[in-house]
C-alpha positions as CSV (number, residue, x, y, z in Angstrom):
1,X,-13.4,-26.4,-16.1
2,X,-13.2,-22.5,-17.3
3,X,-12.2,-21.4,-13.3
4,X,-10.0,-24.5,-13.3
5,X,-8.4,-23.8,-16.3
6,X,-7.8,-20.1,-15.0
7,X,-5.9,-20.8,-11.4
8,X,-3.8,-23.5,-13.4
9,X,-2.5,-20.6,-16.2
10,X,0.7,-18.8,-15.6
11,X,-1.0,-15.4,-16.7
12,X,-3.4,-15.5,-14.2
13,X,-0.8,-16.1,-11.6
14,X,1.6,-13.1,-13.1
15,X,-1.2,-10.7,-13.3
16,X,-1.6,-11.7,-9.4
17,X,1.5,-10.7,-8.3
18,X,0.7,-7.3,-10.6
19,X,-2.3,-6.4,-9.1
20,X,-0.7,-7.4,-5.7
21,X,2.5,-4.9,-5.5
22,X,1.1,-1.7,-5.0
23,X,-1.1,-3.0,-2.7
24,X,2.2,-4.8,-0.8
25,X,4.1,-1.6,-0.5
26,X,1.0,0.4,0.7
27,X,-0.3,-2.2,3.7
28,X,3.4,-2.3,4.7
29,X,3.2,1.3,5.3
30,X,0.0,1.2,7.0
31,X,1.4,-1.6,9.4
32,X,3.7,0.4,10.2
33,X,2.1,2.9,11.2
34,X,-0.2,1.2,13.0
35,X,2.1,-0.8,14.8
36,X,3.5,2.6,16.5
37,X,0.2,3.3,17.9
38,X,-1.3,5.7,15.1
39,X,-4.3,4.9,12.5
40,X,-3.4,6.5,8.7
41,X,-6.6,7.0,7.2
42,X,-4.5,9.3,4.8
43,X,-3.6,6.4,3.0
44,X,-5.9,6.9,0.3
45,X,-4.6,10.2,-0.9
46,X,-1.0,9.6,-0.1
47,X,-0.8,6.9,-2.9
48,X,-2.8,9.5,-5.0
49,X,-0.1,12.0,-4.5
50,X,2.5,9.2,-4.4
51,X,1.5,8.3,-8.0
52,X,1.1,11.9,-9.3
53,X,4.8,12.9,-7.8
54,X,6.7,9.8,-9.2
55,X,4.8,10.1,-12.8
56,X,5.4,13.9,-13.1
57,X,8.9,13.5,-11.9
58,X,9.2,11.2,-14.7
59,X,7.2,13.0,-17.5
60,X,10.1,16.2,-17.0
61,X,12.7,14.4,-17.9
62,X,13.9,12.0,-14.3
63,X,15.3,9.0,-14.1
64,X,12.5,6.1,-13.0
65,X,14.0,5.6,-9.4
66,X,14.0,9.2,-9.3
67,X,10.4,9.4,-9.6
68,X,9.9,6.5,-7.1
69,X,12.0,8.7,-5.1
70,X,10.2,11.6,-5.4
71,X,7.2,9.4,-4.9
72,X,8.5,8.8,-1.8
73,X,9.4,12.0,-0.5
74,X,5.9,12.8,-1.5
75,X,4.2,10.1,1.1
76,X,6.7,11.1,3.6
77,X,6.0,15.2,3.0
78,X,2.3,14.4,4.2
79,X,2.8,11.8,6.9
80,X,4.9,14.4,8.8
81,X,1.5,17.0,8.3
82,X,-0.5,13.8,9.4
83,X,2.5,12.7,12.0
84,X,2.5,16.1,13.3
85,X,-1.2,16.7,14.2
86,X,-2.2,13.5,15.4
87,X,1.5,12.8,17.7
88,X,2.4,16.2,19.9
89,X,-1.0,17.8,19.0
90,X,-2.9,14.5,20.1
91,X,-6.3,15.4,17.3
92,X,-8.4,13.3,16.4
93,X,-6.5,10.3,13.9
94,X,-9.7,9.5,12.4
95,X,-9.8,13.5,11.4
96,X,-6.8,13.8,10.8
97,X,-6.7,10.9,8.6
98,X,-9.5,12.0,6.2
99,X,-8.5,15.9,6.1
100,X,-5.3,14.0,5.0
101,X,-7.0,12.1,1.7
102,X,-8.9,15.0,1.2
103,X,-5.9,17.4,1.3
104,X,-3.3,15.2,-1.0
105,X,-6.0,14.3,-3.3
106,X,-7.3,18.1,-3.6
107,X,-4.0,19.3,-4.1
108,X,-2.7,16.6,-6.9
109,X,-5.8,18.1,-8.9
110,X,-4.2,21.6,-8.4
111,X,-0.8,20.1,-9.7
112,X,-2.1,18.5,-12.3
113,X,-4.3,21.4,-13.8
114,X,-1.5,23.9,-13.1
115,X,1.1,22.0,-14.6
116,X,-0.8,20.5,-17.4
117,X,-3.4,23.3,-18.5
118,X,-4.1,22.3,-22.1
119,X,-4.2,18.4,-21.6
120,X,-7.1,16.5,-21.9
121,X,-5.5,13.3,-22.3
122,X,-2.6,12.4,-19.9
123,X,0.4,12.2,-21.4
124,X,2.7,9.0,-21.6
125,X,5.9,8.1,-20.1
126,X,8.4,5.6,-20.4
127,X,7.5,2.9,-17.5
128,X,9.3,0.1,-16.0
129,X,9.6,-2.9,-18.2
130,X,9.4,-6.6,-17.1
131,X,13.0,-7.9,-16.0
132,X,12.4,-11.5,-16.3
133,X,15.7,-13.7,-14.0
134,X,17.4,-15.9,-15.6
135,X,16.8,-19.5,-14.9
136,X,14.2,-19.1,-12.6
137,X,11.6,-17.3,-14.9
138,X,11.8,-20.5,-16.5
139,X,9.9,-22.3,-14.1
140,X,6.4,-23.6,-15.1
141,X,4.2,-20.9,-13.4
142,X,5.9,-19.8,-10.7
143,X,8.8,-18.5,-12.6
144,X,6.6,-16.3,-14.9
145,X,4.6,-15.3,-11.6
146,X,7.2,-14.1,-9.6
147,X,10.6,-13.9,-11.1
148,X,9.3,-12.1,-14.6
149,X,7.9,-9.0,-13.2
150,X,8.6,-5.2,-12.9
151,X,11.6,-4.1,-11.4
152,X,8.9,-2.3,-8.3
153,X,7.8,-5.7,-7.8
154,X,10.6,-7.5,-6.4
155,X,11.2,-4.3,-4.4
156,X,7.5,-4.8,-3.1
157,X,9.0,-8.4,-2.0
158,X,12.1,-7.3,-0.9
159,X,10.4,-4.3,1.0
160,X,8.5,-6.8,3.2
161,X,11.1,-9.4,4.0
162,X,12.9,-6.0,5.0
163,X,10.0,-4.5,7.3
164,X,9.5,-8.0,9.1
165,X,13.3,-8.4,9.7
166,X,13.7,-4.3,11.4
167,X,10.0,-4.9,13.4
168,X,10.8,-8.0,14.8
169,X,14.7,-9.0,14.9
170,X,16.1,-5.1,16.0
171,X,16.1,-3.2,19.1
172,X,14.2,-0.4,16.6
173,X,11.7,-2.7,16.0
174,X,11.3,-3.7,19.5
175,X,10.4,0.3,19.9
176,X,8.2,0.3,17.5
177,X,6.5,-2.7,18.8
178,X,6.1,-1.0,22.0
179,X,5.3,2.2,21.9
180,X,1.8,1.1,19.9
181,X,1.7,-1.2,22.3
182,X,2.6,0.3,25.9
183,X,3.9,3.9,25.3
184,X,4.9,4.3,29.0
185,X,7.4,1.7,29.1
186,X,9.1,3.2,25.9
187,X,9.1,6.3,28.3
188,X,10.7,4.7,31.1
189,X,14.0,3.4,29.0
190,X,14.3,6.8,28.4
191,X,13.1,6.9,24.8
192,X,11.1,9.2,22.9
193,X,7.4,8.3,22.3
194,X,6.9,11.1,19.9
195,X,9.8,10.7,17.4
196,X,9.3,7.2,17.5
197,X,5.3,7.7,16.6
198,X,6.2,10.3,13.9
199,X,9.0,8.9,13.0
200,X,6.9,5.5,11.5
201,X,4.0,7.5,10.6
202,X,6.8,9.5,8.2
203,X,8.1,6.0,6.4
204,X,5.1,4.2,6.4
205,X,3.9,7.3,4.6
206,X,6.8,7.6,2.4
207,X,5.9,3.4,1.4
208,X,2.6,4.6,0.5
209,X,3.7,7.1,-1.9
210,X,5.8,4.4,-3.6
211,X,2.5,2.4,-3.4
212,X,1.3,5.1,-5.9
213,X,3.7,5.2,-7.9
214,X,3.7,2.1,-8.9
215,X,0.4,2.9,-10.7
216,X,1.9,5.5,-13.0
217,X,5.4,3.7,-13.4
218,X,4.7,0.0,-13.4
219,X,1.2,-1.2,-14.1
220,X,0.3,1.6,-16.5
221,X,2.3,4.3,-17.9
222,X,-0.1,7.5,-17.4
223,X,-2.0,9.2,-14.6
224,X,-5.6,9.8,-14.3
225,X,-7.4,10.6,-10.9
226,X,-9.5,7.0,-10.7
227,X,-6.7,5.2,-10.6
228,X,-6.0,4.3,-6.8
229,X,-9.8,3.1,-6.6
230,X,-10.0,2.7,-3.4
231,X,-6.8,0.5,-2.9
232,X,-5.9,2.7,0.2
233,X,-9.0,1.6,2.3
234,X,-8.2,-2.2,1.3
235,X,-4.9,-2.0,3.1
236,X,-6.0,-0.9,6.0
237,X,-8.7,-3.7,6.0
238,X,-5.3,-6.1,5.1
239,X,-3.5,-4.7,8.0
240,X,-6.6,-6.6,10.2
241,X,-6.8,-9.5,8.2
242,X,-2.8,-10.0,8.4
243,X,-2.8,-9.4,12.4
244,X,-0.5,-6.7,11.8
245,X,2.2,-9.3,10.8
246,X,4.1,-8.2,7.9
247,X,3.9,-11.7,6.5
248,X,0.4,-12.3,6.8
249,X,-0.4,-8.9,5.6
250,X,1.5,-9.8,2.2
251,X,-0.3,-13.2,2.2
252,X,-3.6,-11.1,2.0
253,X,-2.5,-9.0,-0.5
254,X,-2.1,-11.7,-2.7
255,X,-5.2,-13.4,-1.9
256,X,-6.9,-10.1,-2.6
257,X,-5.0,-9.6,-6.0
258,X,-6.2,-13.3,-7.2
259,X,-9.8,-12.4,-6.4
260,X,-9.1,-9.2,-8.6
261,X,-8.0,-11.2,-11.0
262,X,-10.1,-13.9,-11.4
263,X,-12.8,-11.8,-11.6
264,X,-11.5,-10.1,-14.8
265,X,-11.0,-13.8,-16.5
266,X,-14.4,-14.7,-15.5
267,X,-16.4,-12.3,-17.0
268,X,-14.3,-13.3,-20.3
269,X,-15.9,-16.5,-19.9
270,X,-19.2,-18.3,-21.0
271,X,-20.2,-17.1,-17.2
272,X,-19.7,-13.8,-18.0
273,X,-22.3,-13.4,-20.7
274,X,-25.4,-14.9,-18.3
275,X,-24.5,-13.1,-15.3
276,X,-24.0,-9.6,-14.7
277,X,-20.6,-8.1,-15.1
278,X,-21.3,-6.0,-11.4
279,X,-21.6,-9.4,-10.1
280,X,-17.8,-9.9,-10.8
281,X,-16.7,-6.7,-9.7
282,X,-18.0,-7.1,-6.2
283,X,-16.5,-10.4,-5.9
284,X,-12.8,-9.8,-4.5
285,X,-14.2,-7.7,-2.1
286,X,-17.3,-9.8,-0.6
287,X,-14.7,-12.8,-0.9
288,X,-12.3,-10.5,1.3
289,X,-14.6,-9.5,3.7
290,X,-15.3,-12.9,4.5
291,X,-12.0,-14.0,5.0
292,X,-11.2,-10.4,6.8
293,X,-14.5,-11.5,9.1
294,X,-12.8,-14.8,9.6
295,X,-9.0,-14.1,10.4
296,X,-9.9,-11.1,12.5
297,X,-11.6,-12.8,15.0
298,X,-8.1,-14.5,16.3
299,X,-6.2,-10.7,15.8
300,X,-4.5,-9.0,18.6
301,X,-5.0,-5.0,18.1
302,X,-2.0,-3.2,19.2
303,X,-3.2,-2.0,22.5
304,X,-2.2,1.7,22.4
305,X,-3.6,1.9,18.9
306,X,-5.3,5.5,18.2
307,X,-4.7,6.2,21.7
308,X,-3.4,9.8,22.2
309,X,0.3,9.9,24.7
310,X,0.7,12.4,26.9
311,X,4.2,12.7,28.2
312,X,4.5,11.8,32.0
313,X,0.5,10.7,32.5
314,X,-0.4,6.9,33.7
């Protein structure tokens, strides 16, 4: 009756959709990537970065959608590094990838220590505040789930209904499609492979950073170095288990977000005190294996994914 009681509560549900939005914006930016043909195993330390730039931007004095911006910029500043070694210099994208997390996360320390000597606490800032709609938040659960969150969260929703509509119902999307798909037709028509690789890599990147940000801005209002948590290397396992479909992929997120959730309640619970608390913590992520194991098996891999172009080759 406890778990029952849990999925039926509105809180639950809300906290859901929390936990959910960074994760949202940073599997977008993945699929995007992906979709053009390149793996971003950078991911990891472009939200890091992502959430430092936007919460430092904030903390001297910026607007808050300044600091997303700068979040942003951020991402994108290291997907061209990433964009740029692994398109026209063909290197390794698994390499690249890493040297990428390592290189974002290395240098936020830097940042952080140079900009912030004396701390030992992080400093506050002022972060988003809920923005409940009017009329809608009023519906039983759903209306506290989804229409009385965080301005970042509705731009997580909006985000995706905005990457399905370019990827599938524009001629840019179409080229995106294709060129992760079969490079050499792209070629043919006369378009650029490289700018359309680097090109995605770049905003995909840039959503990342916003991914980030939403850490420092949204969900808490501080930045410490634990915080991302390995969130980057879920997306890239939600980018499988959603097909590479921007829908599906958002589905996942949320299912992953519940999990997260529910296993914070439980251990609140008469459950938590006989069984141990690791137990919990591993749950959303044996739960998403198994559904990764299970909706994977149907997924089509873009064909040219991680597969190097070389301009005028067959």
């Amino acid at each position: 009756m406890e778990i029952l009681d849990i999925l039926i509560s509105a809180s639950f549900w809300a906290a859901a959709v929390r936990i959910a939005s960074p994760l949202i914006f940073a599997t977008l930016g993945e699929l995007i990537c992906e979709r053009a043909g390149v793996l971003n195993l950078g991911i990891e330390g472009i939200m890091v970065v992502g959430a430092f730039a936007g919460w430092m931007a904030v903390y001297s004095g910026a607007d808050l959608w300044v600091g997303v911006g700068m979040a942003m910029a951020a991402g994108m500043l290291f997907g061209l590094l990433h964009a740029i070694l692994s398109v026209p210099f063909g290197l390794s994208q698994h390499v690249v990838g890493l040297g990428i997390t390592l290189l974002a996360t290395a240098s936020t320390y830097f940042a952080y220590r140079v900009a912030l000597p004396q701390v030992t606490n992080p400093p506050r800032i002022e972060a988003f505040k809920e923005l409940p709609i009017p009329v809608l938040s009023d519906i039983p659960i759903v209306g506290q789930a989804l229409f009385a969150q965080t301005p970042l969260t509705y731009l997580a929703f909006v985000t995706a209904a905005v990457v399905a509509f370019v990827l599938y119902r524009t001629p840019l999307g179409l080229a995106v499609r294709a060129v992760g798909e079969n490079p050499h037709s792209v070629e043919a028509q006369g378009l650029s492979v490289t700018a359309l690789r680097m090109g995605a890599v770049v905003v995909g990147s840039g959503l990342m950073g916003v991914g980030g940000a939403f850490l420092t801005m949204s969900a808490f209002n501080s930045f410490f170095f634990e915080m991302v948590n390995g969130r980057g290397w879920i997306c890239i396992a939600l980018v499988v288990f959603g097909a590479w479909k921007p829908g599906k992929a958002l589905l996942g997120a949320l299912l992953f977000a519940a999990f997260d959730a529910l296993q914070i309640r439980l251990q609140q619970t008469s459950l938590g005190a006989d069984i141990p608390y690791q137990i919990f913590l591993m749950m959303p992520y044996l739960l998403s294996i198994l559904a990764l194991v299970v909706m994977s098996r149907r997924a089509e891999v873009p064909a040219a994914l991680m597969v190097p172009f070389n301009r005028g080759e067959r």
